[in-house]
KEPALO-979013 format. One line per field, with one value per residue (C-alpha): residue number from 1; residue in three letters; x, z, y. Coordinates in nm, 2 decimals, always signed. Example, Ala and Ser with C-alpha at 12.3 -4.5 7.8 and 13.67 -1.06 7.14 Angstrom:
num <- [1, 2]
residu <- [Ala, Ser]
c1 <- [+1.23, +1.37]
c3 <- [+0.78, +0.71]
c2 <- [-0.45, -0.11]
//
This chain:
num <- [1, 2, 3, 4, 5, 6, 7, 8, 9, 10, 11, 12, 13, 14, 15, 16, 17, 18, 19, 20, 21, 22, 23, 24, 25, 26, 27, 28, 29, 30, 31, 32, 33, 34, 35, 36, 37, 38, 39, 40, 41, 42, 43, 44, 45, 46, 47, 48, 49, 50, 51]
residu <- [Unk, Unk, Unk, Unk, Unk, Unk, Unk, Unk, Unk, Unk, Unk, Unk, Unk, Unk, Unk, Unk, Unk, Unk, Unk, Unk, Unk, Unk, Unk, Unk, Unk, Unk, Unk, Unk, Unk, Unk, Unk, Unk, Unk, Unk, Unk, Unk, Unk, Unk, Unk, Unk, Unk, Unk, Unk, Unk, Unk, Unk, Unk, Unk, Unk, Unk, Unk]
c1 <- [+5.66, +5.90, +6.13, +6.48, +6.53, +6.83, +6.64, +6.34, +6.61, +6.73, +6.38, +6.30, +6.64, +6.61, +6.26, +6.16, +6.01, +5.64, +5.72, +5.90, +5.62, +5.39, +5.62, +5.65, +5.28, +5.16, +4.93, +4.61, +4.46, +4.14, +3.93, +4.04, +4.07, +3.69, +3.64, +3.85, +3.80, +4.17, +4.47, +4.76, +4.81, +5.07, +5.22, +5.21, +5.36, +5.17, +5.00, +5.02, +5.21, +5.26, +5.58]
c3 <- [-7.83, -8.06, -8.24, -8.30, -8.69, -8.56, -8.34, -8.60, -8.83, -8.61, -8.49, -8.92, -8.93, -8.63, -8.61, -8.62, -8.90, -8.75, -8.67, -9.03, -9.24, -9.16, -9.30, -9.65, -9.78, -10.13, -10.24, -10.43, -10.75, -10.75, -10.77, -10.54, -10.36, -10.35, -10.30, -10.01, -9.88, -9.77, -9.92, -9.92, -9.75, -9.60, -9.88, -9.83, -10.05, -10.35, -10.37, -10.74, -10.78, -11.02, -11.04]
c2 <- [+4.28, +4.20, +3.94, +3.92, +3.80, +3.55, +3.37, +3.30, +3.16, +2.91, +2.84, +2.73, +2.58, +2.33, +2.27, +1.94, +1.81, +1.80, +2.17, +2.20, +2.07, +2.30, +2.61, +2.47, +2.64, +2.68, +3.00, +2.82, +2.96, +3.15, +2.87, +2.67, +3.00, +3.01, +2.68, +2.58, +3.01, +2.99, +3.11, +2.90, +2.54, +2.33, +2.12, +1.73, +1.43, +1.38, +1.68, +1.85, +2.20, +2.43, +2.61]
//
């Protein structure tokens, strides 16, 4: 099984924005890390980020 890179770009450049929201993810610091036990998650409005 594989995946033709083209394809995946036009999938993240026409997705709807239901679809689209979900791809914009943030990486959490370590505690929050051990806190929530994920990794990274899906960014929303008002959320706080650090750049």
């Amino acid at each position: 099984m594989g995946y033709q890179p083209r394809k995946q770009r036009k999938f993240r450049a026409s997705a709807p924005l239901h679809i689209r929201q979900k791809m914009v993810a943030a990486t959490l610091s370590k505690d929050l890390r051990k806190e929530l036990g994920r990794r990274s998650i899906p960014v929303r409005r008002g959320d706080k980020v650090r750049i």
